[in-house]
Structures are given as C-alpha cells and as structure tokens.
C-alpha positions as CSV (number, residue, x, y, z in Angstrom):
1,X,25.3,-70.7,90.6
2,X,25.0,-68.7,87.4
3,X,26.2,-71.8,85.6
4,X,23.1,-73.6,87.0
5,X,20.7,-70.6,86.4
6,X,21.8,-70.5,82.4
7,X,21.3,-74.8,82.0
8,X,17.7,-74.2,83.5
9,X,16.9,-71.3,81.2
10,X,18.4,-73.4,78.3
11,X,16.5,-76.1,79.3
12,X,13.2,-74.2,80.0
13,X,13.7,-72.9,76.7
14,X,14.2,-76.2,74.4
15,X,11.2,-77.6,76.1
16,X,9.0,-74.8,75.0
17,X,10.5,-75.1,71.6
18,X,9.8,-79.1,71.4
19,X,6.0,-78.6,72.8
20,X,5.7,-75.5,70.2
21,X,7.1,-77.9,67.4
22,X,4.2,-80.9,68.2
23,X,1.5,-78.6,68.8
24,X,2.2,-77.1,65.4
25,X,2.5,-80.8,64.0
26,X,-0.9,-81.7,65.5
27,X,-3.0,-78.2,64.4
28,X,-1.6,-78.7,61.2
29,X,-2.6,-82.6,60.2
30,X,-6.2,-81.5,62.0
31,X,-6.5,-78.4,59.5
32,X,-5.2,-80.8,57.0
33,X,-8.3,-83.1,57.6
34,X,-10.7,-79.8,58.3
35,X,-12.8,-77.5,56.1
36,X,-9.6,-74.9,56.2
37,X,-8.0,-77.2,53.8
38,X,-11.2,-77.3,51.5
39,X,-11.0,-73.0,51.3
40,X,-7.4,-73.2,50.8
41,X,-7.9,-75.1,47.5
42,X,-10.5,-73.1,46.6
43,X,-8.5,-69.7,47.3
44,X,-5.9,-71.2,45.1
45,X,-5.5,-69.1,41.5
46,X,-7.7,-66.5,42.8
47,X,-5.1,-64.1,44.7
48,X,-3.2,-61.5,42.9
49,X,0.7,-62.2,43.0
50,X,2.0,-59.5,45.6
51,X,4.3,-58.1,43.1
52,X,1.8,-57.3,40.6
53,X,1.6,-53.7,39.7
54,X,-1.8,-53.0,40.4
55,X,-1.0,-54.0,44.1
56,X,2.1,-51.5,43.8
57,X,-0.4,-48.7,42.9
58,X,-2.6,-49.2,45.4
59,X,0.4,-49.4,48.1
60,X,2.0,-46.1,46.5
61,X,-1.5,-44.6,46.7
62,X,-1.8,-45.3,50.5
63,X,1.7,-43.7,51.2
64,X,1.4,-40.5,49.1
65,X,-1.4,-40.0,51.3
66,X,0.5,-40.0,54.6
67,X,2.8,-37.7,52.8
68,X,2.4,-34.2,54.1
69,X,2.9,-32.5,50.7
70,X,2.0,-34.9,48.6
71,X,-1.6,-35.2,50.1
72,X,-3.5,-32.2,48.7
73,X,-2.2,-33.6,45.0
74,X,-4.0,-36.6,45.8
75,X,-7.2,-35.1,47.1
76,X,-7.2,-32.6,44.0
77,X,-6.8,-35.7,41.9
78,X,-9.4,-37.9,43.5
79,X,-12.0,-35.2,43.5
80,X,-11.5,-35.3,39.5
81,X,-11.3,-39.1,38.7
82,X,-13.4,-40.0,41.1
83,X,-15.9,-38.3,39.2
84,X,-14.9,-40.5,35.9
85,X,-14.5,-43.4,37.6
86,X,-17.8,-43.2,39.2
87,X,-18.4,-46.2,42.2
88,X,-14.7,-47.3,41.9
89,X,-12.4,-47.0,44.4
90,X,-9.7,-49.6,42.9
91,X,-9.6,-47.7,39.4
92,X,-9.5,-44.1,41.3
93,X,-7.5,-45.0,43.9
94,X,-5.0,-46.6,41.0
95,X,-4.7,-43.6,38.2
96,X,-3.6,-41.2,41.2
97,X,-1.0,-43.2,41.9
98,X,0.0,-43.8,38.2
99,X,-0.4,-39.7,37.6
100,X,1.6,-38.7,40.8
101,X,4.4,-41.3,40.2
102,X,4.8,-39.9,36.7
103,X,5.0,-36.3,37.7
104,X,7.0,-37.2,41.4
105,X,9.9,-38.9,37.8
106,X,9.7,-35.6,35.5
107,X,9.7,-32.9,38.2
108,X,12.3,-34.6,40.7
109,X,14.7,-34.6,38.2
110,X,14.3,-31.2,36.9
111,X,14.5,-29.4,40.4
112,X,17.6,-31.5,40.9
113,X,19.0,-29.4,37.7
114,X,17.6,-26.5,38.9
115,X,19.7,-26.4,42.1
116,X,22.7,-27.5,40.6
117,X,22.3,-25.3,38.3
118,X,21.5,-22.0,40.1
119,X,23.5,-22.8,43.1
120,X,25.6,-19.3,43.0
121,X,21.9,-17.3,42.7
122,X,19.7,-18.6,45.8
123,X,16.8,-16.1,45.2
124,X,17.1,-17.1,41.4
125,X,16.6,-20.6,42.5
126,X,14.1,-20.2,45.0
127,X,12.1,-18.5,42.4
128,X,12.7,-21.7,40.0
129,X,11.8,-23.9,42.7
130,X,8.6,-22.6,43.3
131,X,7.8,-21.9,40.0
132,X,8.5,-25.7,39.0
133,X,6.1,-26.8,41.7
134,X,3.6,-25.0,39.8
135,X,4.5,-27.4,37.0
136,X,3.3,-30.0,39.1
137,X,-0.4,-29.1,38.8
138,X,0.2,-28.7,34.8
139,X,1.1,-32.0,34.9
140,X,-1.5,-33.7,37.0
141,X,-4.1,-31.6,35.0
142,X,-2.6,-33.2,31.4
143,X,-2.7,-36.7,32.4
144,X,-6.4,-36.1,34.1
145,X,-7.6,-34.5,30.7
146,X,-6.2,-37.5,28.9
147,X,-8.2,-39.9,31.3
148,X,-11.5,-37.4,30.6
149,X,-11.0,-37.2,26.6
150,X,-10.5,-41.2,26.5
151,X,-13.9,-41.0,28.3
152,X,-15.6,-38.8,25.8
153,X,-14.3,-41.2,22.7
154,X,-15.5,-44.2,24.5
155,X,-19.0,-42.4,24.8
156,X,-18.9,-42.1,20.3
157,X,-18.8,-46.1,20.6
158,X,-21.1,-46.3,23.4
159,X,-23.9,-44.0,21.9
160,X,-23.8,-45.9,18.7
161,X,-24.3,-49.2,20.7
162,X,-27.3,-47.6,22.5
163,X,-28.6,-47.4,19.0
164,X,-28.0,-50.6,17.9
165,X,-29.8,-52.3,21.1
166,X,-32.5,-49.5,21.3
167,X,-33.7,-50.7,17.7
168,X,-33.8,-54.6,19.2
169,X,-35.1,-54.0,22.5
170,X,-37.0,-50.9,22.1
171,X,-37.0,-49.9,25.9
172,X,-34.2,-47.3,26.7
173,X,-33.5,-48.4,30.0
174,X,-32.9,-52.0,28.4
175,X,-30.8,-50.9,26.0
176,X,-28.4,-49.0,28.3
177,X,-28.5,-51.7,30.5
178,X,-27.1,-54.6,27.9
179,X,-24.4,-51.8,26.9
180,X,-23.4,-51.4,30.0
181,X,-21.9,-54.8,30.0
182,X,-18.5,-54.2,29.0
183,X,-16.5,-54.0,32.2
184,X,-13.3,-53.0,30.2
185,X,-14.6,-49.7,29.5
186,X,-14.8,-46.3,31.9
187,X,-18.2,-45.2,30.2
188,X,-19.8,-48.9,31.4
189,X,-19.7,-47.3,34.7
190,X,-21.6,-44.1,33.9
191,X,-24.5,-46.4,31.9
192,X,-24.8,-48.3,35.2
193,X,-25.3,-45.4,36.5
194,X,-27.7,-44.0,34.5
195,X,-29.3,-47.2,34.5
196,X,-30.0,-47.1,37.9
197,X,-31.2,-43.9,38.1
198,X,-33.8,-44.7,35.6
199,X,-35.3,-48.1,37.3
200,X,-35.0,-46.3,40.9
201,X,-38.6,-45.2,42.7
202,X,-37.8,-41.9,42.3
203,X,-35.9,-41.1,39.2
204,X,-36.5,-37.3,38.5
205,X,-34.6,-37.0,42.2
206,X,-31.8,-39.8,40.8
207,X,-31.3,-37.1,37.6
208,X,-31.0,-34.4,39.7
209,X,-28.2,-36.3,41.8
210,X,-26.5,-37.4,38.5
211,X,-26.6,-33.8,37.2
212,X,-23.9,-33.5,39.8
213,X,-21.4,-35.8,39.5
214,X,-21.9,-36.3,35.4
215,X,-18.2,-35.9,33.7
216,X,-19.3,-34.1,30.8
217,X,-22.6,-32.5,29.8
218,X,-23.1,-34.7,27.1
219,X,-23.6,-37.7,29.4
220,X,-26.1,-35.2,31.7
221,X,-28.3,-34.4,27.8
222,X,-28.0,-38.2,27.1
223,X,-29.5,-39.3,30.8
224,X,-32.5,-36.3,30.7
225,X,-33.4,-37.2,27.1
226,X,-33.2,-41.2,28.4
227,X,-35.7,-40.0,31.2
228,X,-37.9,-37.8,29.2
229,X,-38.1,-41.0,26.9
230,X,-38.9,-43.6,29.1
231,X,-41.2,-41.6,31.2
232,X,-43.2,-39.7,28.5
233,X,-42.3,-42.5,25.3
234,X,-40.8,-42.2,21.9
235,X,-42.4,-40.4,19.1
236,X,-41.8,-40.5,15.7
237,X,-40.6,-37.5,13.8
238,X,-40.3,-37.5,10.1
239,X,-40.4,-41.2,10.2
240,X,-37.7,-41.6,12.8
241,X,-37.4,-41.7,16.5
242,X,-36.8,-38.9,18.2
243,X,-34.8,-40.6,21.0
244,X,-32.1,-41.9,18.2
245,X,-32.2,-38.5,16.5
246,X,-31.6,-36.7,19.9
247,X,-28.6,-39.0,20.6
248,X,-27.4,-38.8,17.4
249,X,-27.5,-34.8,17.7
250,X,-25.5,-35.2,20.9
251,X,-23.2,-37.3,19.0
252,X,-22.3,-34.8,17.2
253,X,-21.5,-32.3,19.4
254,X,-19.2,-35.1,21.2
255,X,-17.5,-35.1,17.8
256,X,-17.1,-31.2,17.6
257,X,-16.1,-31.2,21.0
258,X,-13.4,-34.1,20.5
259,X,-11.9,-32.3,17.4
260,X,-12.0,-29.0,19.0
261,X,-9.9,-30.9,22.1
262,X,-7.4,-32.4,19.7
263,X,-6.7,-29.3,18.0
264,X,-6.1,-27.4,21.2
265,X,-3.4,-30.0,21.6
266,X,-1.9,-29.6,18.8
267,X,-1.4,-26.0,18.7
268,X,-0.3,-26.0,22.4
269,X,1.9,-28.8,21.8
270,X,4.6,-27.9,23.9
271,X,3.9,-25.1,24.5
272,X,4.1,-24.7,27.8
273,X,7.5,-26.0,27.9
274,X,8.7,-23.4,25.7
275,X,7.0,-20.5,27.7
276,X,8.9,-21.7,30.7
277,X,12.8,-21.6,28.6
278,X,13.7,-18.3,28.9
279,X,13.6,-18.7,32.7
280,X,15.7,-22.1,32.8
281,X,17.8,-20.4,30.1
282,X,19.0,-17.3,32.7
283,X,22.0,-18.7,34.6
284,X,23.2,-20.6,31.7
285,X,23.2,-17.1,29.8
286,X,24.5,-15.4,32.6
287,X,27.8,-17.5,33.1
288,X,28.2,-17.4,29.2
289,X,28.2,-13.6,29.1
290,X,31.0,-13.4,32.0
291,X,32.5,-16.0,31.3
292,X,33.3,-14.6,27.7
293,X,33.1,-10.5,28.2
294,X,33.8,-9.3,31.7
295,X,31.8,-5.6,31.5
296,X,28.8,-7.4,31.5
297,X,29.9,-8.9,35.1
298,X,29.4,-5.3,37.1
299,X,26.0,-5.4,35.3
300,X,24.7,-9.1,36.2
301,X,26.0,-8.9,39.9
302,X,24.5,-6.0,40.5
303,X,20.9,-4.2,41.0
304,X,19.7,-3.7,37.7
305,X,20.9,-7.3,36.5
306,X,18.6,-8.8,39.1
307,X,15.7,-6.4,38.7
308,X,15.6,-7.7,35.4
309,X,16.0,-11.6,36.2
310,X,13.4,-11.4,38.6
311,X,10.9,-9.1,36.3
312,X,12.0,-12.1,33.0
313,X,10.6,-14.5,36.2
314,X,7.5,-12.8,36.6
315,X,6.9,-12.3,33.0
316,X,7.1,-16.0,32.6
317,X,5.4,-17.1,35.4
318,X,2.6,-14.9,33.8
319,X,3.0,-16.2,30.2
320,X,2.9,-19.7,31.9
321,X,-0.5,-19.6,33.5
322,X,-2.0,-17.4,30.4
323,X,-1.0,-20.6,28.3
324,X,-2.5,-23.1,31.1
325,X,-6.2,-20.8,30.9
326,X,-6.1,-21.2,26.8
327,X,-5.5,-24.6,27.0
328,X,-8.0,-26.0,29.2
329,X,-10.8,-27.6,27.7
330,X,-12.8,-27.1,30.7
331,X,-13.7,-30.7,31.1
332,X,-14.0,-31.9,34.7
333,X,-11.9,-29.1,36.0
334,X,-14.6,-26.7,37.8
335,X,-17.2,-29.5,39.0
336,X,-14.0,-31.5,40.9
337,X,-13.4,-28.2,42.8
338,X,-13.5,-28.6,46.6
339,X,-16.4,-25.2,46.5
340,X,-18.0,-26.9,49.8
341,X,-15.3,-26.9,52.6
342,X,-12.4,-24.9,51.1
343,X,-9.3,-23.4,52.8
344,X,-10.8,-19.8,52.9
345,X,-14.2,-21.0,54.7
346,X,-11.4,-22.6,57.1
347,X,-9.7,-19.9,57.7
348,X,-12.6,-18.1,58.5
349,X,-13.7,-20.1,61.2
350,X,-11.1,-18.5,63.5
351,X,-12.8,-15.6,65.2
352,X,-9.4,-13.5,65.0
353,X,-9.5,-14.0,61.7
354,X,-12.8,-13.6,61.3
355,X,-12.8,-10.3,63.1
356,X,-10.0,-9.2,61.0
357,X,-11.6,-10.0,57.5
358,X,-14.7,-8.2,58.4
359,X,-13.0,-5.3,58.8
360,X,-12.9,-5.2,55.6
361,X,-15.8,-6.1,54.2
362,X,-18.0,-4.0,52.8
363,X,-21.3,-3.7,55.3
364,X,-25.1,-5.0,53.6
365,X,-27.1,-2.8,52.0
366,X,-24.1,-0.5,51.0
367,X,-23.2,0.3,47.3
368,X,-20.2,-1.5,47.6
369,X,-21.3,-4.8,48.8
370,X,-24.0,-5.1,46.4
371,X,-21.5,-4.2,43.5
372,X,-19.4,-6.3,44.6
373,X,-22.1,-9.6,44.6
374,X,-22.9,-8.5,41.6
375,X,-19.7,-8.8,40.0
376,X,-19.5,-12.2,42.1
377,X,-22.9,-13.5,40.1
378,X,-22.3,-11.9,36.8
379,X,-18.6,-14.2,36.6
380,X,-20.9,-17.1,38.0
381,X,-18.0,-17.1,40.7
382,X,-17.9,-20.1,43.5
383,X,-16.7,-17.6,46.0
384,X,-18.5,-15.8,48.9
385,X,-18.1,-12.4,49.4
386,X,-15.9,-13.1,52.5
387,X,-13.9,-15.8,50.6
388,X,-12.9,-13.2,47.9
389,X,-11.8,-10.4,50.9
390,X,-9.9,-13.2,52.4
391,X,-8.1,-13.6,48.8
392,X,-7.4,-10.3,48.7
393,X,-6.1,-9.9,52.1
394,X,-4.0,-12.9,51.5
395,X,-2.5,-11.9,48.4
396,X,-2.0,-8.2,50.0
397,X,0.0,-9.8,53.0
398,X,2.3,-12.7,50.3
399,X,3.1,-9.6,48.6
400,X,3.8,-7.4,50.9
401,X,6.4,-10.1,52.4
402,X,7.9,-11.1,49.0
403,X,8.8,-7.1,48.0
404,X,10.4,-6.6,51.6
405,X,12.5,-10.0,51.0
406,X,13.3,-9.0,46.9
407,X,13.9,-5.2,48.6
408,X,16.4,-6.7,51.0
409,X,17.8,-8.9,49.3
410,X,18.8,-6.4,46.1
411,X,20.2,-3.8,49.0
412,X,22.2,-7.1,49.9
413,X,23.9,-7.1,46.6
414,X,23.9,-3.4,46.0
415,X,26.3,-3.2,49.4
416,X,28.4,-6.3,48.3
417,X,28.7,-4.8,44.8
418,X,30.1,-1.7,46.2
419,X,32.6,-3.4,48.7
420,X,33.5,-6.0,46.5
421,X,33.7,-4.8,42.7
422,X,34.7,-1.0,43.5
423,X,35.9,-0.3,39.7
424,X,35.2,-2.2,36.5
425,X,36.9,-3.8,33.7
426,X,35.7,-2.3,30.2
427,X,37.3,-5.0,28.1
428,X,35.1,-5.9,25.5
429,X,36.5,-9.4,24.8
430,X,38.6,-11.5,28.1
431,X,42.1,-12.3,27.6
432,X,43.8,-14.3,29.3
C-alpha cells in the first residue's frame, strides 16, 4: 500500500513538473513576441552591475541603520551631509556609508589591541574602551569637515564662473542657473538651489528657508546679495558692478577662511593622536617597569598606582576634547545639531521624570532662574532651561555611579594587595 501511495505522489509530481515546463515554454515565446521584449532591449546597458560599489554603499548604508549602535552615527552624519548634499539622497545616503566603513576599519582594529593589550587591568581597559569610542566621533567629524572644505574650494571656482556668465547674460538668476550645470560638482546643488529660490512666487520666504539649511555663510551672503540684486537691480559703483564687487568681497573671505582651515590642519596634524599616547602607552610601561625592577611592583598593584592611572586617563581624556574644541572650524557642526527633538526633551516627556527635574529647577520670576536664562542667552546656548538641569542631574547621577565603582574597585585591590603581596622586594635591579 505505501508502495502504491509513493508511485502516485511521484507521478502527481512529474506531471506538475512537465505542465510547469510547457507553460513556461509558451509564456516565454508569447513575451518573446510582446512589448516585454521591446523594454528588455531597451533596459539593456542602463542597469548598474550589482557588484558595483556604489550599490555596496547604499546596501552597507541600509544595514548600519538596523544596527542598534551604529544608528545614532548615521543619523549624526546625515543631519550634516545632508545639509551639503542638499536634495540628494543617493550622494548622502553614500558618504555615510563610506565615512562609517572607514572608522568601523581604524577603530575595530585598535580596540582589538586595546583588549589584548590591557587584559590583566579590566578597569584600565574599560576606560580605554570607552575612551576610543569617543574616537569614533573625531573621526566621523574629520572625514565630514573634508566633505565641507571640498565644498568651500568648489564655491572659489564657482563664484568666478558666476562672474564670467553674469557679464554675458547680465541677469543673476541666469547666470547661476547656466553654472549650475555641472552635475559633477557638490556646489551645482546649492546654485540649483538658489536658483530656485530666486524664480519661486515668493522668494524673500525661499531666503529665509535657505538661510536654514545653507552649509556655510558665504553661500547664505552670496544668495541675499543675489536677491537684493535681482529684486532691487545692479548699480554701478566707481565704474563697476556692485553685484561682482560684492561676490568678489565674499571671495575673499572664502579665501581667508580656506587658508585659516588649512592651517588649523597643519598645526593639529596629528595631534590628536599624540594627546591620546600617554594613555595607550600605560600598560606597556607598566609591564616594562616590573618586568625589569620588581619594587615598583607593590607600587603599580596597588592604590596609589591606580589612582594615578586612572587620574593620567582623565587628564587625557581632557587634553583630548580641549584639542577637538581648537580644532573645529565650526563649519556645519552646530546647524546639523538635532536642537528640535533631542534626547533631553525626551526624557522630559516622562512625567516621573519630569516631576523629578522640576524639583530642581529654579521657579519663574526668581533671581536664579532669570540668571540662569541669562547665562543661557548670553552663550547663545540651544538648550532650555530644563534641558540644562536635566544635564546636570545626569552628569550628577554618571558620576556619582562611576566614583562608587572606581571606590570599589580600588578597596578591591587595596584588600588583594594586602592578602597577596604582604612584604616587598627592594631590589633595585631583578636577577634571576
């Protein structure tokens, strides 16, 4: 009987297969013969090989994304180049995948050393590890600022093509339009923009829009001055048009700005790396000294030789960021800022939370409040008064956490040190 049940199955089966096989013969001769053939042709040289990089990008972009800890790097970055590469998702969607593939390379590599490294010392390398994640945002920011200075030496070129057509066509908008052209370049974007802003119904409400998602202030002079002209006209001034001399003036200060950028670099060349050695340097060192003169053993393994690797840790962590604030050009950095929707006004939304914070705040109409939103608008601060308390109660509680877990954790070794290293060698040089 089950011999019987498994022919009819296999024959069931190879009947289906045979009426599968014809049916595919006859759809395909019919779309053969139909206008599905005609778009196939036409589709033919037009599609991007699979395995072309800029579909790799675009994939890598879409799973960093759906990575948990990898997502707020790619917001951060899209709320930067998305600014640059104004109306383009491809391009923006493509440099944060080429920036966050080249730090994911340089920083993988050095926590990998790091743990290998500092295996014996797991507060020591916690302390690395977070520390190097930190080195994640120096690197994200260093790639964006190259993406912004290419910008600003595009606009040198651009301007002085704005010149050249403004003297054939003598109509700003025209002329910004024809030098807009160039697909190749990031700033064709930005004149497209502007462009449109000038030819829309309402272009002192376009401006104002612009004003807000301009990369530089250069480009936000060179579109008001573009306005002013083609709404009010060109006058001469000494013989020459005050449009060109305005753009000229603003060329300029793009100059100033570039060299003052390039020499930023060059003094900070490095830098950064080199603030951040004496902390990758401390278990090396360590090993050395015991390794090689055994007194300094009872000092390293106990309290005071971790006080003082976890105060050279702080110290660098401190010199770090001090070198990140001198070094930033302040390009793009502070209008790609997420001011509207942030983590604090998040937090704040939960009433216990809420109820908590207000605690304390300082109440309206008091000294204290109005010192304190004065201090707020005199360092043109983004924060609200209840953003800046939740900062502070944050920070009071991270704190508070990491001294009881240092605390601990150096009683820890002051116990061990005592049960395990009771006396001490005083040999100034090993022998074996």
């Amino acid at each position: 009987m089950n011999n019987q049940v498994i022919f009819i199955v296999m024959g069931i089966s190879c009947a289906l297969c045979i009426i599968i096989a014809i049916a595919y013969v006859i759809i395909s001769k019919r779309m053969q013969k139909s206008e599905y053939k005609r778009i196939q042709e036409l589709q033919k040289g037009t599609k991007e090989n699979s395995f072309s990089p800029e579909i790799l990008w675009q994939k890598l972009y879409v799973t960093y994304v759906k990575i948990f800890f990898l997502k707020r790097y790619v917001l951060k970055l899209r709320r930067r180049l998305e600014i640059i590469n104004i109306d383009d998702e491809f391009a923006t969607r493509r440099d944060v995948a080429k920036i966050l593939t080249r730090a994911i390379f340089i920083i993988v590599p050095i926590m990998i050393l790091t743990m290998i490294i500092a295996s014996n010392n797991l507060l020591l390398m916690f302390i690395l590890l977070i520390f190097e994640i930190f080195m994640v945002d120096t690197l994200i920011e260093g790639s964006a600022d190259k993406i912004d200075n290419k910008l600003l030496r595009e606009q040198i070129d651009f301007f002085a093509e704005i010149r050249h057509a403004y003297h054939e066509f003598n109509m700003v908008e025209e002329a910004i339009y024809q030098v807009s052209q160039d697909d190749e370049k990031s700033i064709s974007g930005q004149g497209e923009k502007i462009y449109e802003v000038l030819i829309s119904d309402d272009p002192e409400t376009e401006l104002e829009k612009y004003y807000d998602i301009a990369p530089n202030s250069f480009l936000k002079e060179f579109a008001g001055v573009s306005y002013l002209t083609k709404e009010y006209g060109d006058r001469k001034v000494e013989g020459a048009s005050l449009y060109l001399k305005n753009v000229n003036n603003i060329t300029q200060e793009m100059q100033l700005e570039i060299l003052k950028r390039d020499k930023l670099s060059y003094v900070f060349q490095s830098l950064s790396l080199i603030s951040i050695t004496p902390i990758l340097l401390l278990e090396p060192l360590k090993n050395w000294a015991v390794s090689n003169f055994s007194f300094t053993a009872s000092w390293y393994l106990g309290k005071p030789g971790m006080i003082v690797q976890i105060l050279i840790a702080i110290i660098t962590f401190l010199s770090y960021i001090l070198v990140r604030k001198l070094k930033d050009n302040g390009s793009t950095g502070i209008s790609a800022k997420n001011t509207e929707n942030p983590w604090q006004n998040k937090l704040y939304k939960n009433g216990i939370v809420k109820r908590f914070v207000n605690l304390f705040i300082p109440k309206q109409g008091t000294k204290e409040h109005r010192k304190t939103m004065q201090m707020l608008k005199d360092a043109a601060s983004h924060l609200k008064i209840e953003w800046l308390y939740i900062n502070r109660i944050v920070l009071a509680i991270v704190t508070f956490v990491a001294s009881i877990l240092i605390f601990s954790q150096l009683h820890k070794i002051a116990v061990s040190y005592v049960y395990t290293e009771p006396t001490t060698e005083y040999d100034l040089i090993r022998t074996d």
